[in-house]
C-alpha positions in Angstrom: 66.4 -5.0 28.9 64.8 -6.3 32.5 61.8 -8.3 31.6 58.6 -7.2 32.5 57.2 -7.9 36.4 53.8 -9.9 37.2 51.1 -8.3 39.5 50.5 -10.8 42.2 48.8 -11.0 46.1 51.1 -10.0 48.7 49.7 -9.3 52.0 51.4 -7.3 55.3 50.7 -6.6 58.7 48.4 -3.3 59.4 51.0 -2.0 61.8 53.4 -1.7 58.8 55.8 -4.3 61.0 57.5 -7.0 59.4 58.3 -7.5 55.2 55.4 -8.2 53.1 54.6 -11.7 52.3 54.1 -12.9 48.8 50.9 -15.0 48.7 50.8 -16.0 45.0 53.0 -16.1 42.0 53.7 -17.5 38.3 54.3 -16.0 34.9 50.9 -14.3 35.0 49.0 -11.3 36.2 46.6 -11.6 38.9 43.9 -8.6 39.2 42.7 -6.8 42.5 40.0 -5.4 44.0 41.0 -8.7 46.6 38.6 -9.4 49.4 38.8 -11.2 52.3 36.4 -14.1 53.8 35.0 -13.2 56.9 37.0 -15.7 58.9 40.5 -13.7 57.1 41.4 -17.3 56.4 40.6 -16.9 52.3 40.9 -14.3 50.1 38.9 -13.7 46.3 40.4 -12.6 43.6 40.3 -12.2 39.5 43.2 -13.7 37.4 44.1 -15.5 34.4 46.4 -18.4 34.6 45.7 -20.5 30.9 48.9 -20.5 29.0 47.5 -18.5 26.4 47.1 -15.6 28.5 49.5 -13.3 26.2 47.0 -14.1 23.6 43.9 -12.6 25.4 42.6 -9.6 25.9 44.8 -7.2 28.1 44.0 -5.5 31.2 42.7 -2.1 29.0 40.1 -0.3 31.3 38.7 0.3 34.6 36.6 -2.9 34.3 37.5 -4.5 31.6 40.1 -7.5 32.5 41.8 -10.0 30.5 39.6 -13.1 30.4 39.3 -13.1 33.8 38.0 -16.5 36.5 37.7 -15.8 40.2 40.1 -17.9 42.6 40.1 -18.7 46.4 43.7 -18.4 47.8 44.3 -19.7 51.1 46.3 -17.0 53.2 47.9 -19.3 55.3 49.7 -21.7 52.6 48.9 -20.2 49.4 46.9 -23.4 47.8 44.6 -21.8 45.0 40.7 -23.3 44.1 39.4 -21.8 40.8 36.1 -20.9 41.6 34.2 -20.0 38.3 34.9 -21.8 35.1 33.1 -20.3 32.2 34.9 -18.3 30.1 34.9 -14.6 31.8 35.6 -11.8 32.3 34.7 -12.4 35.6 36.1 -9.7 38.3 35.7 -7.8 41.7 34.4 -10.5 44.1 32.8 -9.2 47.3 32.1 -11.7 50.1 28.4 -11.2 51.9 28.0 -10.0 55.5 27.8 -13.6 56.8 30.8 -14.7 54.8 28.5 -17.9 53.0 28.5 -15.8 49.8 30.5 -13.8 47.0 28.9 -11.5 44.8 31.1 -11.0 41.3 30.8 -8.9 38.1 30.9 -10.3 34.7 29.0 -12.4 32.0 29.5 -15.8 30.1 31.7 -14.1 27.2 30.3 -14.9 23.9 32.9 -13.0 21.8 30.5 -10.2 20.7 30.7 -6.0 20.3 29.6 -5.5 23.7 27.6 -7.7 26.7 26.0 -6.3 29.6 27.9 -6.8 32.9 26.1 -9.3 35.4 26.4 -9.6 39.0 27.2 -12.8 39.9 26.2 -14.9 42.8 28.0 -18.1 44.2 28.3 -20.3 47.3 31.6 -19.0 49.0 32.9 -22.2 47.7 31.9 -21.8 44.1 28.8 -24.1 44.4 25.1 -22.9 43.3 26.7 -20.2 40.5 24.2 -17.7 39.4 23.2 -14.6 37.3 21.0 -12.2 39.4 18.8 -9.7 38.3 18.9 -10.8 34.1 16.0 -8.9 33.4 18.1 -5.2 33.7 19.1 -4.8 30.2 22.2 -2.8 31.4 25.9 -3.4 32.1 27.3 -2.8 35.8 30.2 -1.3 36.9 29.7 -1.8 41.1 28.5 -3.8 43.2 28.3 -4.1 47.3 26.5 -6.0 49.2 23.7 -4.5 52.2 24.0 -5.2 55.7 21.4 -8.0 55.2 22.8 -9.8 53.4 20.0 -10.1 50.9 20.5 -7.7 47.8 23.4 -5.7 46.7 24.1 -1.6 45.4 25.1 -1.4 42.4 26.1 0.9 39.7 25.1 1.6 35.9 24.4 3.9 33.7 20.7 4.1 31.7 20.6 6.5 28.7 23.7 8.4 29.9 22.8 9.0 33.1 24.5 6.7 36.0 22.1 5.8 38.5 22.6 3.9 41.9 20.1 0.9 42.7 20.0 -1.8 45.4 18.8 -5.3 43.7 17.8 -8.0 45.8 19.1 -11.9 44.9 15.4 -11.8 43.1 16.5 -9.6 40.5 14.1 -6.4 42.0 15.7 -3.4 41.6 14.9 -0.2 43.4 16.3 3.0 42.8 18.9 5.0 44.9 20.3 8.1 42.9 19.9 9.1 39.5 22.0 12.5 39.4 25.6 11.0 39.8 28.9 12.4 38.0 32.3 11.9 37.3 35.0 13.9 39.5 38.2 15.0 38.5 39.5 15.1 34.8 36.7 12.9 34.0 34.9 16.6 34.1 36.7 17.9 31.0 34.3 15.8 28.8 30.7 14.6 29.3 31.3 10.9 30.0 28.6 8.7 32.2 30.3 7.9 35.2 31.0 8.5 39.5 31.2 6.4 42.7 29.5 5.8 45.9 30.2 3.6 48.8 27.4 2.2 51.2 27.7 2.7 55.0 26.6 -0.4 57.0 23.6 1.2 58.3 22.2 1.6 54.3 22.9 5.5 53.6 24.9 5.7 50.1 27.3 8.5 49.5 28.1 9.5 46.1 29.3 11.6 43.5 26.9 14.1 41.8 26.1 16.9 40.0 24.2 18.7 37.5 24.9 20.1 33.7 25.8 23.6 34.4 27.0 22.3 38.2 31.0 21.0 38.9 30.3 17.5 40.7 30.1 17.5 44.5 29.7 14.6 47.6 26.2 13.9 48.2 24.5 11.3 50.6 21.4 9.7 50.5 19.5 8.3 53.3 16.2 7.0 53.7 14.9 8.5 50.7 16.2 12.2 51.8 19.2 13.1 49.2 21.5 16.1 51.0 24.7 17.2 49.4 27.8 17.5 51.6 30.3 19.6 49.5 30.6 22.9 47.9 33.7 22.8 46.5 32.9 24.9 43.3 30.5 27.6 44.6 32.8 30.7 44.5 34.2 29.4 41.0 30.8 29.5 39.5 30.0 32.9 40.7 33.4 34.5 38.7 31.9 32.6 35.5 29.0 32.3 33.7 28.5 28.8 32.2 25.6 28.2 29.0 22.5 26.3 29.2 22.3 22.7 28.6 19.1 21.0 27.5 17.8 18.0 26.3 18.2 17.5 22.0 15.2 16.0 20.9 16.7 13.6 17.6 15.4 10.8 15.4 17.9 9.4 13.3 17.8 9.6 9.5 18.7 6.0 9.1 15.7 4.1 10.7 13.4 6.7 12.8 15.3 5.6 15.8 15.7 7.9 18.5 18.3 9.1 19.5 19.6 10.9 22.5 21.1 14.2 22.8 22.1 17.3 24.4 22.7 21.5 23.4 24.4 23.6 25.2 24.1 27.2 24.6 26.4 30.0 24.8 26.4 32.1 28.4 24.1 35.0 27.5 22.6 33.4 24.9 20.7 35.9 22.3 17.5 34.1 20.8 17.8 36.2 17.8 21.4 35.6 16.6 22.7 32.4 14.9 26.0 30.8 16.3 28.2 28.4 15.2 28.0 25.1 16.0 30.6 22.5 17.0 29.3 18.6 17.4 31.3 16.4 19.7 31.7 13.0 19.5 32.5 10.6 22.4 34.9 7.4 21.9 34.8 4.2 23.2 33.5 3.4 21.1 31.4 1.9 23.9 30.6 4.3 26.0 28.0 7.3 26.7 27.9 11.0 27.2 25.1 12.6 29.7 23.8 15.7 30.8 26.9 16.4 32.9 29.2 19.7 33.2 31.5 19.7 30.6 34.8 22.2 31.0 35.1 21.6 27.1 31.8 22.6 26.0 31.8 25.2 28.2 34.9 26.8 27.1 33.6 26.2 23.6 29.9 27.3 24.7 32.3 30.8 26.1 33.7 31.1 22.8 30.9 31.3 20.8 29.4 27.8 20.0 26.7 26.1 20.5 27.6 22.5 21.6 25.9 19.5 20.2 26.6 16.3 21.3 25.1 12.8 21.9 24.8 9.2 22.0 24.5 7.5 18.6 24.1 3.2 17.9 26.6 1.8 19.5 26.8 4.0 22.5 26.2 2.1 26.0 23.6 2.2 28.6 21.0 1.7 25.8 21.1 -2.1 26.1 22.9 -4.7 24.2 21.2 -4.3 20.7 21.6 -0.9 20.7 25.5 -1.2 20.7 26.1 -4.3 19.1 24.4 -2.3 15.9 28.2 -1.4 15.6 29.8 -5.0 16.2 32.0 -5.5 12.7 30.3 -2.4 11.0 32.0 0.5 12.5 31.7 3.3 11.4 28.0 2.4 9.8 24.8 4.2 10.8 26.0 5.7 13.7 27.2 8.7 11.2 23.7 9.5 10.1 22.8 9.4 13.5 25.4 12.4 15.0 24.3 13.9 11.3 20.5 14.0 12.7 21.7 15.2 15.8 23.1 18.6 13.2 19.7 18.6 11.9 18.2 19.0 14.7 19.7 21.7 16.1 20.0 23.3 13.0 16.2 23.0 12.7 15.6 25.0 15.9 16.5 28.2 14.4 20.0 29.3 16.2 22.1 27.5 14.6 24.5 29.4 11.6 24.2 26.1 9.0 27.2 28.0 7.0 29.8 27.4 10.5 29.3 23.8 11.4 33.0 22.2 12.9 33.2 18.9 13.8 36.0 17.1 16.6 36.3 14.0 18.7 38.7 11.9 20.4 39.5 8.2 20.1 36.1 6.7 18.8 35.5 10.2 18.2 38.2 10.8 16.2 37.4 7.8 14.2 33.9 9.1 13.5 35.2 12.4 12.4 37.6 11.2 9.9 35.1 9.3 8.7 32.3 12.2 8.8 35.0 14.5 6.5 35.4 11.7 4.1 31.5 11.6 3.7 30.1 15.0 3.8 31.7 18.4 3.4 29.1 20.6 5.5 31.6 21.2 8.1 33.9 24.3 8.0 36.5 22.7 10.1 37.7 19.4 11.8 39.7 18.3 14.7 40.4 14.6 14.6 41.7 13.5 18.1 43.5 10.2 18.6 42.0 8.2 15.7 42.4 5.3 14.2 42.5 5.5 10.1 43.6 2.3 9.1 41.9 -0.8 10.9 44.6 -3.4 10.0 47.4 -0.6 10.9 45.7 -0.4 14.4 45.2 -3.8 15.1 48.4 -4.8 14.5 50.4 -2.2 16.8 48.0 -1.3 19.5 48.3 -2.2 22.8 44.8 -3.8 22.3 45.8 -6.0 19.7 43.8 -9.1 21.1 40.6 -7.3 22.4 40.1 -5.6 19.3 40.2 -8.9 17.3 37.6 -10.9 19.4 35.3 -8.2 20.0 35.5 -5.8 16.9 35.7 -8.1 13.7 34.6 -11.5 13.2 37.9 -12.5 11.5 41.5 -11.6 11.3 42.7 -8.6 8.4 44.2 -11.2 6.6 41.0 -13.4 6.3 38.6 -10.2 5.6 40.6 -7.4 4.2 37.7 -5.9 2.1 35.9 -5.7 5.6 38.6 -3.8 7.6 38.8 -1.3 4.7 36.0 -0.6 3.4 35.4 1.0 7.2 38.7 2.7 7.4 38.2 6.5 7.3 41.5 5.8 5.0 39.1 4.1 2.5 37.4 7.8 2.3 40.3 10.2 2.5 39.9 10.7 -1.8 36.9 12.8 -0.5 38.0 15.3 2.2 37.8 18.8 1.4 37.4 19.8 5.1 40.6 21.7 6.7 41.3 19.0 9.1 44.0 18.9 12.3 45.3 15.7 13.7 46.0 15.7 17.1 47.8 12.9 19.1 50.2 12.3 22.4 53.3 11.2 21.6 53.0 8.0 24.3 49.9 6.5 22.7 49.6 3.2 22.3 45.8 2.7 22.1 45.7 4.8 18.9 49.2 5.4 18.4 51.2 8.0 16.6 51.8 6.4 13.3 48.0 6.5 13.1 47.7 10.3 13.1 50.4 10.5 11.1 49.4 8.4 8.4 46.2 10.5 8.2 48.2 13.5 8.5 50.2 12.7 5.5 47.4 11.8 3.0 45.7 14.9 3.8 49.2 16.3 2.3 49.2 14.4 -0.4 45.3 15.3 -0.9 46.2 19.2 -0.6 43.5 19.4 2.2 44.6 21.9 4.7 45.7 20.1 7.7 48.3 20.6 10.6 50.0 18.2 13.2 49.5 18.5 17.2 51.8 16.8 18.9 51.3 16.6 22.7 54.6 15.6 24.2 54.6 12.8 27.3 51.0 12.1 27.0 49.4 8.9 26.4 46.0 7.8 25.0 43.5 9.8 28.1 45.8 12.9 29.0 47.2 13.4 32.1 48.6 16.8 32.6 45.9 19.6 33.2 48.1 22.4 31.5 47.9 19.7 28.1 44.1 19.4 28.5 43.9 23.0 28.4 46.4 23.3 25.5 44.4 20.7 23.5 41.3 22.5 23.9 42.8 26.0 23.6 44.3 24.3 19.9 40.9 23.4 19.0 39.3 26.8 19.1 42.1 28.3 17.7 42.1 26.0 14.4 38.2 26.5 14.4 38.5 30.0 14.4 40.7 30.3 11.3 37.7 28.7 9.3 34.9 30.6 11.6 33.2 33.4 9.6 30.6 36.0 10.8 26.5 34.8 10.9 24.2 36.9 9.3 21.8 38.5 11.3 
């Protein structure tokens, strides 16, 4: 078996002449976005080179690196300078108009749930090293710098919704846009997210959209938003999509509120009651907004009224509000996504006798754990989950993240703790007619996971089947297997769906 490659800087010449050049090297990984000084004598870049770097947390998400430092590498001879030396992750330099500064994203890592993502300002030879704009109680995910020089866009996401700002090296922040969205399969599931670049003259073009609205490129300029797609308009006139609206929600456990969305069946009649299906996001850091959602609308088509939001724990809330979860997950964030039922139950439409209950990932967590503590639902979906805490951590391919940032100690120091919150713990409870649901390449929540879950619902008599998805790994990547999955979903809820009274 060939041993596994390192990622490293090459560089080549824009005509496509010549063999690329191999510009750094090592038994470690070093991490892009790269950019150059503005003399193209230097270029800045994230990587790890301690010699524990197989112990550290692995390159898992879009911005989340291993424990990440930014370097200088010299483009002529390859000589490194290490430029930040806290302990990271720090990541994506960008190098100021004038070439005297570099902007980076990060924050001094104090081995917690969750921190907020910083921009970063430093000389462009590491000197003067600073956090900008502390006051923000929220994590970026972008950040560019303005023509001037003097304040940076950048990117994050408050109470679900992503937003667009420009903060100068004060820490002000004014707002850009407010209304972005994810494109592509990110649209299959509510999740907080988008893009935008900035042109040099200041106008920011983006991705956006709106609940019942498939995202489309907009550009804003001078205060004047315009949108410059319309990709989706003759889709939406051969379907009719439901009603989403804001969820108004205090949770049960401490009056806290909560944030939340229904959406309503297409021709949605006041006077009937529907079923209700409440969806749970993963992460579990992360947020859901008010975004389309090609699941919920497919459910919303068949019948359902969708329920779903952001319970403790969730992102763009701050950093208290997630680290509620740090070493105590699943905890309160169950009553919470239970207030979020009561709610919508309390409005009138909902049929309290045809509740269902499904999530992936985090959200399958939460719903294995929501069976194994209540049995108001008629029928569950548990997607990707993990049931067993020490099982996971042991054989994921997040071994290391998930034991500096989710528990305080390792399973063999704090057993009790790792069980008592594994939906395993609970599983002597389930009545609920449950279906596990995994790809077959997962190695974030892998199959033996599932299976284990899958098996003690056996053993427990509770009605449960297997859903293999073949080739897939932990965020699905075929369209016809999204549709499949969700197509699976309805069909297991409708076995258990019975007819409201009128």
């Amino acid at each position: 078996m060939d041993k596994p490659g390192f990622r490293h800087v090459f560089v080549i010449s824009v005509d496509g002449g010549g063999a690329p050049r191999q510009l750094t090297s090592g038994p470690f990984s070093d991490a892009g976005p790269l950019a150059w000084s503005s003399d193209g004598k230097s270029i800045f870049f994230a990587g790890n080179h301690s010699e524990e770097w197989k112990r550290e947390p692995q390159d898992w998400g879009r911005h989340t690196a291993m424990t990440l430092s930014i370097y200088r590498l010299n483009a002529a001879d390859g000589s490194l300078a290490q430029l930040s030396h806290e302990v990271g992750p720090f990541h994506a330099p960008v190098v100021s108009p004038d070439g005297k500064l570099v902007a980076y994203l990060g924050y001094n890592d104090k081995h917690i749930g969750n921190q907020n993502v910083r921009v970063n300002v430093m000389d462009a030879d590491g000197k003067n090293q600073r956090v900008v704009g502390e006051s923000l109680d929220r994590s970026l995910t972008e950040a560019f710098w303005a023509a001037d020089g003097h304040s940076l866009y950048i990117q994050y996401v408050d109470h679900g919704i992503p937003k667009v700002a420009r903060m100068g090296l004060t820490g002000r922040v004014e707002p850009v846009a407010a209304d972005m969205a994810e494109i592509g399969a990110a649209t299959q599931l509510p999740y907080s997210g988008g893009s935008f670049s900035v042109s040099n003259k200041g106008a920011v073009a983006y991705t956006g959209g709106g609940a019942e609205q498939l995202p489309e490129v907009y550009l804003t300029r001078d205060g004047k938003t315009s949108r410059l797609t319309n990709l989706n308009s003759e889709l939406l006139t051969e379907v009719s999509t439901g009603k989403l609206s804001a969820l108004p929600v205090k949770s049960s456990a401490d009056g806290r509120a909560i944030d939340a969305w229904e959406l309503l069946p297409p021709n949605f009649d006041p006077s009937r009651k529907y079923p209700l299906i409440l969806e749970i996001h993963g992460g579990p850091y992360a947020s859901y907004g008010p975004t389309f959602s090609a699941d919920y609308q497919l459910y919303a088509a068949a019948g359902y009224i969708v329920v779903y939001g952001n319970p403790r724990g969730s992102t763009s809330y701050g950093e208290e509000f997630a680290n509620t979860i740090y070493n105590n997950y699943p905890s309160q964030d169950y009553d919470d996504l239970m207030s979020i039922v009561d709610a919508a139950i309390q409005k009138g439409n909902v049929d309290a006798d045809n509740l269902f209950v499904t999530g992936s990932s985090g959200g399958g967590v939460l719903t294995s754990w929501i069976v194994g503590k209540t049995h108001r639902f008629k029928a569950a979906v548990t997607q990707r989950p993990v049931i067993n805490w020490t099982n996971w951590l042991l054989t994921t391919d997040m071994s290391a993240f998930g034991a500096r940032y989710w528990f305080k100690k390792m399973p063999w120091e704090d057993q009790e703790t790792y069980w008592k919150l594994s939906p395993l713990s609970l599983v002597g409870n389930v009545t609920t007619p449950t279906m596990v649901l995994v790809g077959l390449n997962d190695l974030r929540t892998t199959v033996g996971e599932a299976e284990e879950y899958y098996h003690a619902l056996q053993f427990k008599h509770v009605p449960t089947a297997m859903y293999y998805i073949p080739g897939e790994p932990h965020v699905l990547q075929r369209p016809s297997h999204l549709a499949a999955q969700s197509t699976a979903i309805l069909e297991w809820f409708g076995r258990y769906r019975t007819t409201a009274a009128h």
